[in-house]
C-alpha atoms as a printed R data frame, in Angstrom:
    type eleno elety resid chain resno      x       y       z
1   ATOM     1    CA   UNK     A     1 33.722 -14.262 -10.628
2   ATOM     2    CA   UNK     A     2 30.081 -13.192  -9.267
3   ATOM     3    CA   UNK     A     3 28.792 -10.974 -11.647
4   ATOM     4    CA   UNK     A     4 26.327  -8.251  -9.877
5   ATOM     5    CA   UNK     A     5 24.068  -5.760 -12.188
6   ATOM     6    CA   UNK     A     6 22.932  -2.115 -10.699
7   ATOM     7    CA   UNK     A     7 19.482  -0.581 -11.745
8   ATOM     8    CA   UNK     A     8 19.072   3.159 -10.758
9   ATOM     9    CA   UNK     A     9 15.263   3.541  -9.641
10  ATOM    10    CA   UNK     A    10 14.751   7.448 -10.732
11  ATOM    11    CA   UNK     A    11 12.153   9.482 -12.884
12  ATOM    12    CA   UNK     A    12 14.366  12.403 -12.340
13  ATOM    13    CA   UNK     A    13 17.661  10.890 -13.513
14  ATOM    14    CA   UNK     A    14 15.375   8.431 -15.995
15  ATOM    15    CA   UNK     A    15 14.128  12.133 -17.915
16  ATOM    16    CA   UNK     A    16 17.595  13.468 -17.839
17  ATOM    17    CA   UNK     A    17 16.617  16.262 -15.078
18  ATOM    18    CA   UNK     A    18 18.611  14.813 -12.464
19  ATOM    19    CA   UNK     A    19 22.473  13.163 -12.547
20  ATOM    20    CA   UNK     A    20 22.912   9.387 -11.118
21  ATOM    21    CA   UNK     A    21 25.223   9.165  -8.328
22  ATOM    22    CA   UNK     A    22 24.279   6.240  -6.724
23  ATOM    23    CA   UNK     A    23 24.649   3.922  -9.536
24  ATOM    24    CA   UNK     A    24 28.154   5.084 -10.441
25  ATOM    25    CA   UNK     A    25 29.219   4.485  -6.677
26  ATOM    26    CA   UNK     A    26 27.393   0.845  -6.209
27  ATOM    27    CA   UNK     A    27 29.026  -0.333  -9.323
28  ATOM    28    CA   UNK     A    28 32.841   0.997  -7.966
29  ATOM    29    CA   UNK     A    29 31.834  -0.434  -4.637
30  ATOM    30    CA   UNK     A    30 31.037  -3.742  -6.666
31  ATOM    31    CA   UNK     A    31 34.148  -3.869  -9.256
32  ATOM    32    CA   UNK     A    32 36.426  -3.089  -5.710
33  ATOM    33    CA   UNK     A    33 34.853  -6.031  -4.606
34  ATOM    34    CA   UNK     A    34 35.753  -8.535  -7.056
35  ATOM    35    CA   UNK     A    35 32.541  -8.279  -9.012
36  ATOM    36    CA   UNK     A    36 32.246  -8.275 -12.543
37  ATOM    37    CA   UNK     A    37 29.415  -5.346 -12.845
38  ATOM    38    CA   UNK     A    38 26.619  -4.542 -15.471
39  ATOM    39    CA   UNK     A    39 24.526  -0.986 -15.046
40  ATOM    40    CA   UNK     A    40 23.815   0.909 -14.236
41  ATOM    41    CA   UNK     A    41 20.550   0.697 -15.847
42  ATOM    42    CA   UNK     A    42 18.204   3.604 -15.101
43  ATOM    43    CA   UNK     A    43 14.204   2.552 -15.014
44  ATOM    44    CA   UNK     A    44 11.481   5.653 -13.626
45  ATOM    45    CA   UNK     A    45  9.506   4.530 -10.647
46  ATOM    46    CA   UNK     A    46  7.149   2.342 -11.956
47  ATOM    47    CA   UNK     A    47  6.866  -1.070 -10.551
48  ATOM    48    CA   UNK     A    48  6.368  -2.808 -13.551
49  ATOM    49    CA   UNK     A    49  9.706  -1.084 -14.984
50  ATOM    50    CA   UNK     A    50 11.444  -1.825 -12.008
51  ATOM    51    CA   UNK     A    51 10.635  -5.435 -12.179
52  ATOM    52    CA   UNK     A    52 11.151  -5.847 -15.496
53  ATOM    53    CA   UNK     A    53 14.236  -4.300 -15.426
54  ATOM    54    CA   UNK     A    54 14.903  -7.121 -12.255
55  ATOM    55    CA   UNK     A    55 13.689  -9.898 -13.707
56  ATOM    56    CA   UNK     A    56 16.159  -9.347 -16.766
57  ATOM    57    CA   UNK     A    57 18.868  -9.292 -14.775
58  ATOM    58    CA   UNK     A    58 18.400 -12.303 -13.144
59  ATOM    59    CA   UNK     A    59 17.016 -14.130 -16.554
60  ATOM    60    CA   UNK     A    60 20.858 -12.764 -17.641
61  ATOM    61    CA   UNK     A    61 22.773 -14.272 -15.052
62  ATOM    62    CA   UNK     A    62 23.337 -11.885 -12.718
63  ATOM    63    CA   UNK     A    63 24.485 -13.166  -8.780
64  ATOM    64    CA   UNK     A    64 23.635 -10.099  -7.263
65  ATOM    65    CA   UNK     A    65 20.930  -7.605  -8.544
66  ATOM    66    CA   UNK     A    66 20.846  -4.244  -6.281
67  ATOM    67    CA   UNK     A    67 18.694  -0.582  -6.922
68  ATOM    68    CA   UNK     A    68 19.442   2.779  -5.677
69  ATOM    69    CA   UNK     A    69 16.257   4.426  -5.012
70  ATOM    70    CA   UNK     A    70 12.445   4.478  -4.543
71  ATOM    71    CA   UNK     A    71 13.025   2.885  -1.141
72  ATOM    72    CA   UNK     A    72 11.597   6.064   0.810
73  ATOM    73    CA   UNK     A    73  7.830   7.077   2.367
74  ATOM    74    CA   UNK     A    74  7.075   9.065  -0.815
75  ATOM    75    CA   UNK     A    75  4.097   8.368  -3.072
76  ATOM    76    CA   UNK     A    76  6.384   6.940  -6.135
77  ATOM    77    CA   UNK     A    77  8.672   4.927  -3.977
78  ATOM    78    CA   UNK     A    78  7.375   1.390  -5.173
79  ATOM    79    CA   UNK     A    79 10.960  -0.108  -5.891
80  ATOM    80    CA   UNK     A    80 10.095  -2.377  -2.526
81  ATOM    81    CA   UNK     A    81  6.879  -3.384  -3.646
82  ATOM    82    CA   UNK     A    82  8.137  -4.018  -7.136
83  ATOM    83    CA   UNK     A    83 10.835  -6.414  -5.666
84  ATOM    84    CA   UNK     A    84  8.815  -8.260  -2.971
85  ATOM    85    CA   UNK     A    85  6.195  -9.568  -5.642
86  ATOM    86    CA   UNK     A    86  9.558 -10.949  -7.592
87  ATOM    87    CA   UNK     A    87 10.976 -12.677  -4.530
88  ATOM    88    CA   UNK     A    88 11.033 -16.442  -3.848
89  ATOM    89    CA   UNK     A    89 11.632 -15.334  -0.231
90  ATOM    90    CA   UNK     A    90 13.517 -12.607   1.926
91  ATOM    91    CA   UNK     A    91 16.107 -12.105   3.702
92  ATOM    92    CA   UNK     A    92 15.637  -9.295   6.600
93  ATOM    93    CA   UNK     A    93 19.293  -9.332   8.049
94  ATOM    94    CA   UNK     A    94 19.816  -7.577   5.289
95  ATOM    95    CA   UNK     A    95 17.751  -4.909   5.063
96  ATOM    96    CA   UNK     A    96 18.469  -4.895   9.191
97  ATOM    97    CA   UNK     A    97 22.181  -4.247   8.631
98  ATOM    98    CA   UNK     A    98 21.640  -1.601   5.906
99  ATOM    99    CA   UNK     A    99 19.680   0.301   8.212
100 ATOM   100    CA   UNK     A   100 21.519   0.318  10.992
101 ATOM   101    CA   UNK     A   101 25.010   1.162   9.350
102 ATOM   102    CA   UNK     A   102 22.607   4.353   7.542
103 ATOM   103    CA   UNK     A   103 21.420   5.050  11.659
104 ATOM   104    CA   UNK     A   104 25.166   6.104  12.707
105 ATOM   105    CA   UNK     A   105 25.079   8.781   9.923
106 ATOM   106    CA   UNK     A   106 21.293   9.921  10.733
107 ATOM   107    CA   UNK     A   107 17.883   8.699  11.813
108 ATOM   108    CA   UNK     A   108 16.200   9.165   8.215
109 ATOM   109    CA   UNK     A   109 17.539   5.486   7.653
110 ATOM   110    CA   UNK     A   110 15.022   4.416   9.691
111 ATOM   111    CA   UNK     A   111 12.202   5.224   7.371
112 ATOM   112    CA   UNK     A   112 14.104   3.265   4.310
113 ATOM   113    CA   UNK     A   113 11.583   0.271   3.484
114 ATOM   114    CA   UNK     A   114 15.100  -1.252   1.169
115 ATOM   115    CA   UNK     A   115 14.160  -5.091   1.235
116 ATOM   116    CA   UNK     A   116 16.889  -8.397   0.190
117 ATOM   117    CA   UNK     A   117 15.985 -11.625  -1.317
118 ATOM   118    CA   UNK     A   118 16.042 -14.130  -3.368
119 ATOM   119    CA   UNK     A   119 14.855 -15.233  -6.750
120 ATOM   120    CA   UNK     A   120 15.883 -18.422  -8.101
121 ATOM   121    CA   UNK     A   121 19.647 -18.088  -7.592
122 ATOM   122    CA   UNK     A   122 20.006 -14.228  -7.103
123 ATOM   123    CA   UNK     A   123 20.140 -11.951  -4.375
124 ATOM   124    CA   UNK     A   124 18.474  -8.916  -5.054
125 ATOM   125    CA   UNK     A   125 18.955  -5.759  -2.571
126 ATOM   126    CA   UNK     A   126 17.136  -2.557  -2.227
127 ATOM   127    CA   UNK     A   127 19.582   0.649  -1.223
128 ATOM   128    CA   UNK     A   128 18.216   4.488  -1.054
129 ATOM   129    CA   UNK     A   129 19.026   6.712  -3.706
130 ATOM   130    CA   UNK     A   130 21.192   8.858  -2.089
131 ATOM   131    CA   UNK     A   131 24.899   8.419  -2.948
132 ATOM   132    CA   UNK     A   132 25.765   7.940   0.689
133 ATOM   133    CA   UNK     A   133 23.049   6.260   1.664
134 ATOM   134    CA   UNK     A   134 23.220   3.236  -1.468
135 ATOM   135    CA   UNK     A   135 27.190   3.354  -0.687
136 ATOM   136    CA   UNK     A   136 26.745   2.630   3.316
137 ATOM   137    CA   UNK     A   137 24.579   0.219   2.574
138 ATOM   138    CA   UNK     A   138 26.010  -1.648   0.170
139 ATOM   139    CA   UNK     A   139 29.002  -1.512   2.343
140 ATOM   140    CA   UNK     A   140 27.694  -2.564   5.279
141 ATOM   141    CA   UNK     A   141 26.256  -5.956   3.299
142 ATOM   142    CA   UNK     A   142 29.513  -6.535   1.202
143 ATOM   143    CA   UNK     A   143 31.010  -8.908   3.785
144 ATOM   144    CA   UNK     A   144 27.986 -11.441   4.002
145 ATOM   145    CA   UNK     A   145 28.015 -10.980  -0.394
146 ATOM   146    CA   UNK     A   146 30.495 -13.828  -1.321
147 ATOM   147    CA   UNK     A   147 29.184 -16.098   1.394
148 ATOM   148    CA   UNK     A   148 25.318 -15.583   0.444
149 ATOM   149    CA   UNK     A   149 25.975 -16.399  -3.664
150 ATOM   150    CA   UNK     A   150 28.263 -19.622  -2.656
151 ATOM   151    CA   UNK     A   151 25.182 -20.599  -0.803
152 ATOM   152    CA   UNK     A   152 22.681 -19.767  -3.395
153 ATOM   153    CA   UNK     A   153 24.853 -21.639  -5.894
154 ATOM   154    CA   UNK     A   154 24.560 -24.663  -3.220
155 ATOM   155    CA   UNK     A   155 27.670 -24.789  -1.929
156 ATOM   156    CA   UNK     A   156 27.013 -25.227   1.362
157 ATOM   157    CA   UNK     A   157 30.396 -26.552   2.762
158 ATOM   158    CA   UNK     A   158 31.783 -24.363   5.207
């Protein structure tokens, strides 16, 4: 069984002023999915927390590492940044088919800066930190999941 981990990305819901959605949802999404899931673990917006909190994961076995939020234009929206200076490289279909399942609900998807990639053995994705928006997302990836981890794991026979 893959085993995914979700990391909510929020000072609001990290200072208890704010409720986590998202993370609930990605981990339902997940555990639907056949995934044994870990999380959600709720970090503020602060790149090093975020990749800390990242870097455990992976360090703890974890196939699949995704965030809800931070992925936005605003000035503490660094979970991308955080995650690109983890990544042994990237994987932009991903990202490409996040955004363009979030397009056919509304054009703010556009601006999302979520990245995917890889770090050692993981796959690490990036969703918005809106319930809908993580849950489309995630959805719109979950096909390609099972396929990408075999690969990571190197098996390549298909």
């Amino acid at each position: 069984m893959n085993r995914a981990h979700v990391i909510t990305v929020s000072d609001g819901v990290a200072a208890g002023t704010r409720q986590d959605t998202s993370g609930p949802a990605l981990q339902n999404l997940l555990r639907n999915a056949g995934f044994e899931v870990s999380g959600p673990e709720v970090v503020p917006d602060e790149r090093v927390r975020i990749a800390d909190a990242i870097t455990a994961a992976v360090n703890g076995g974890a196939d699949f590492v995704v965030t809800t939020g931070g992925t936005g234009l605003g000035p503490r929206d660094v979970t991308p940044q955080a995650t690109a200076e983890l990544l042994d490289y990237e994987v932009p279909g991903l990202g490409e088919l996040m955004r363009r399942a979030g397009m056919a609900s509304t054009p703010m998807a556009a601006i999302s800066r979520g990245l995917a990639g890889v770090r050692g053995q993981a796959l690490i994705l990036n969703t918005p930190g809106s319930m809908k928006g993580a849950s489309e997302s995630l959805e719109a990836v979950l096909p390609v999941l099972g396929h990408a981890i075999q690969l990571l794991h190197g098996d390549t026979n298909h």
